[in-house]
MIFISE-161811 format. One record per residue: residue number from 1; residue in one letter; chain; x, y, z of N, C-alpha, C in turn. Coordinates in steps of 0.001 Angstrom, whole numbers, plus 500000, padded with zeros to 6 digits. Last residue first. Layout:
N
(rec NUM "a" "A" (X Y Z) (X Y Z) (X Y Z)) ...
This chain:
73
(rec 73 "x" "A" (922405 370720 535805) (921666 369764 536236) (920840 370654 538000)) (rec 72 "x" "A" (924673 371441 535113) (923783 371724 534248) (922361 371826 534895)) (rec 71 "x" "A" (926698 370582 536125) (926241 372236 536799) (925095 372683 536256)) (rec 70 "x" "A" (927103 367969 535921) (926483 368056 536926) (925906 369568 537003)) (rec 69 "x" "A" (927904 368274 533440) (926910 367839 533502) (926301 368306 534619)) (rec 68 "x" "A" (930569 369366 533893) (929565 369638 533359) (928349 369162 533143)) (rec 67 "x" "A" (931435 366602 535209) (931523 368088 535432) (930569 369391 535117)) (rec 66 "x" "A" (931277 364788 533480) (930518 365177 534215) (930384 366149 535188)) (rec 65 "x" "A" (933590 365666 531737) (931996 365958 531315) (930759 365645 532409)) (rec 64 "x" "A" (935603 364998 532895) (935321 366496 532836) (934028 366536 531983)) (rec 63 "x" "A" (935543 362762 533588) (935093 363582 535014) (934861 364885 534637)) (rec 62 "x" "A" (936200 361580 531487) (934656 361142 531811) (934086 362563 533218)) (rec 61 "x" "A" (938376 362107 530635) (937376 362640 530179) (936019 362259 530734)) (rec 60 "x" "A" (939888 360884 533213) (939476 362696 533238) (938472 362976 531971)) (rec 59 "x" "A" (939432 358601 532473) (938653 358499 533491) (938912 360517 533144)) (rec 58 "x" "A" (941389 358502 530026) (939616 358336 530046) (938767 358951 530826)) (rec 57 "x" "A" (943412 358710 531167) (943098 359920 530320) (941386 359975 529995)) (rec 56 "x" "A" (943556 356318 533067) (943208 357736 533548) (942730 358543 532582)) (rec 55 "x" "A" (944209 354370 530712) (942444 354162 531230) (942662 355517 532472)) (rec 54 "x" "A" (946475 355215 530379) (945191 355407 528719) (944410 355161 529563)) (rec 53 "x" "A" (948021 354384 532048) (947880 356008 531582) (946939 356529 530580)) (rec 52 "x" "A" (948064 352254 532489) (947060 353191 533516) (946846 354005 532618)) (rec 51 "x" "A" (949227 351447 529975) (947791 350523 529989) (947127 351670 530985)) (rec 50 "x" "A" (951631 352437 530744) (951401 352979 529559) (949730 352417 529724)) (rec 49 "x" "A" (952361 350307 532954) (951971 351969 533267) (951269 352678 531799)) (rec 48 "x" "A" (952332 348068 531340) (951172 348245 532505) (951301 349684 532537)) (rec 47 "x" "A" (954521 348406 529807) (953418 347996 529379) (951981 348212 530352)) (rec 46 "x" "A" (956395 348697 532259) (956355 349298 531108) (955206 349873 530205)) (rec 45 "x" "A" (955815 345710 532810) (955885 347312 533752) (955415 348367 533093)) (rec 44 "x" "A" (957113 344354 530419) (956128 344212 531305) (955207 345565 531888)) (rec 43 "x" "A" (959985 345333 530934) (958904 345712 529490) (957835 345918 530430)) (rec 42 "x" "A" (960359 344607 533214) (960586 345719 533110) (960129 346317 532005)) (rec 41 "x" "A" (960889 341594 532707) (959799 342295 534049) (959603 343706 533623)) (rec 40 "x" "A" (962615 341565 530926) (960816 341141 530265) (960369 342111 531579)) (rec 39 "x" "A" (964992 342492 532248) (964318 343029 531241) (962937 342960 530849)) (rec 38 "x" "A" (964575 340105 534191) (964261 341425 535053) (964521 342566 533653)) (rec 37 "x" "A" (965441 338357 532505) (964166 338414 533620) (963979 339615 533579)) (rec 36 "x" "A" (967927 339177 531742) (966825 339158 530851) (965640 338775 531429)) (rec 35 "x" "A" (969386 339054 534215) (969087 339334 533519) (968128 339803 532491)) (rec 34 "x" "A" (969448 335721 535047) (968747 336997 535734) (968253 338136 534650)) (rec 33 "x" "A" (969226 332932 533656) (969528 334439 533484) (968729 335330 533567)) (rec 32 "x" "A" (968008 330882 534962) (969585 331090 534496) (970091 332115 534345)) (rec 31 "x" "A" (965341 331586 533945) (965696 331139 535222) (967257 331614 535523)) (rec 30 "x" "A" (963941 331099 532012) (965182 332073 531548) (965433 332378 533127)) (rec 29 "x" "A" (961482 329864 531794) (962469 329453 531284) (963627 329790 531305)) (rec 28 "x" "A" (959964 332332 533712) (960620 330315 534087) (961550 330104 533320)) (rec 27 "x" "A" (959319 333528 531345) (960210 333781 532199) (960576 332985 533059)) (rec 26 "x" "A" (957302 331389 529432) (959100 332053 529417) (959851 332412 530101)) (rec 25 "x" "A" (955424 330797 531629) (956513 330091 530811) (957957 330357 530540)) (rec 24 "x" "A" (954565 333943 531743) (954942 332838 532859) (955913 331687 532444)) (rec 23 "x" "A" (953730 333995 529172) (954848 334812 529881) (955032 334092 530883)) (rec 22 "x" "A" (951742 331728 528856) (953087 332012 528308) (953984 333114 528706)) (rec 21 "x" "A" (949773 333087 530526) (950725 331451 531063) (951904 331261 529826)) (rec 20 "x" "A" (950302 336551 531295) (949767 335278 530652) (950452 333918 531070)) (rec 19 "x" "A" (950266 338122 534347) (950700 337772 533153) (949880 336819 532746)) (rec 18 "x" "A" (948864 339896 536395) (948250 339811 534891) (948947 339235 534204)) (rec 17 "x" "A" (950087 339767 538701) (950344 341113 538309) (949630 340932 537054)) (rec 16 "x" "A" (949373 337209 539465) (948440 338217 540226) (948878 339885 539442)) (rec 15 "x" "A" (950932 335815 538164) (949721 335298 537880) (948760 336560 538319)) (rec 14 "x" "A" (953295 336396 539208) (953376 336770 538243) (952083 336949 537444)) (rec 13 "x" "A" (953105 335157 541795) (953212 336798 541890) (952912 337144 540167)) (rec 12 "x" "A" (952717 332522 540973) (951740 332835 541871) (951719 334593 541430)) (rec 11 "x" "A" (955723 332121 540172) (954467 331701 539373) (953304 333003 539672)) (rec 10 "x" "A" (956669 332664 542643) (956968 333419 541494) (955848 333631 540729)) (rec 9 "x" "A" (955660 330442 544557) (955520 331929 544449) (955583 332848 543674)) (rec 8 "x" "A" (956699 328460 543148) (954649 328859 543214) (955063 330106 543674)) (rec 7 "x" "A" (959493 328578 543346) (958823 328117 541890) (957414 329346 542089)) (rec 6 "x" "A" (959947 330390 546004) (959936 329187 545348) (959477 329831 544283)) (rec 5 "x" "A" (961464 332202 548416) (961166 332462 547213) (961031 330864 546504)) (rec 4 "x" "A" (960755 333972 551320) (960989 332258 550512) (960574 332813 549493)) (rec 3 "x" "A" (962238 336382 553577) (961586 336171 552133) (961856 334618 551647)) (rec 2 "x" "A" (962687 336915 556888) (963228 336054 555627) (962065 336040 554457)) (rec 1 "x" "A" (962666 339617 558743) (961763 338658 558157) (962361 338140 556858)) 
């Protein structure tokens, strides 16, 4: 199965992982060089796993008080 890669797709993929329309921008802009694409992509990333890893630490405090809650109950 052949992969098309246009403009809207990129756009499109970049739109659905949360970027902004200025990240979108920029990384369009830097078309030319792979490269430093696939650095921002990789901040990016970066930035998202560090974003799970604070809304899990939450979600276990929330499970370990209802945890307790529930035995209370």
């Amino acid at each position: 199965m052949e992969v098309i890669r246009t403009e809207y797709s990129v756009e499109q993929n970049l739109e659905d992982a949360g970027c902004t329309k200025d990240f979108i921008k920029y990384y369009m802009s830097l078309q030319s060089d792979g490269k430093e694409q696939i650095e921002l992509l990789e901040d990016y990333r970066d930035e998202l796993v560090k974003q799970m890893h604070g809304v899990q630490r939450k979600l276990d405090s929330l499970d370990y008080l209802l945890f307790y809650k529930r035995k209370e109950v």
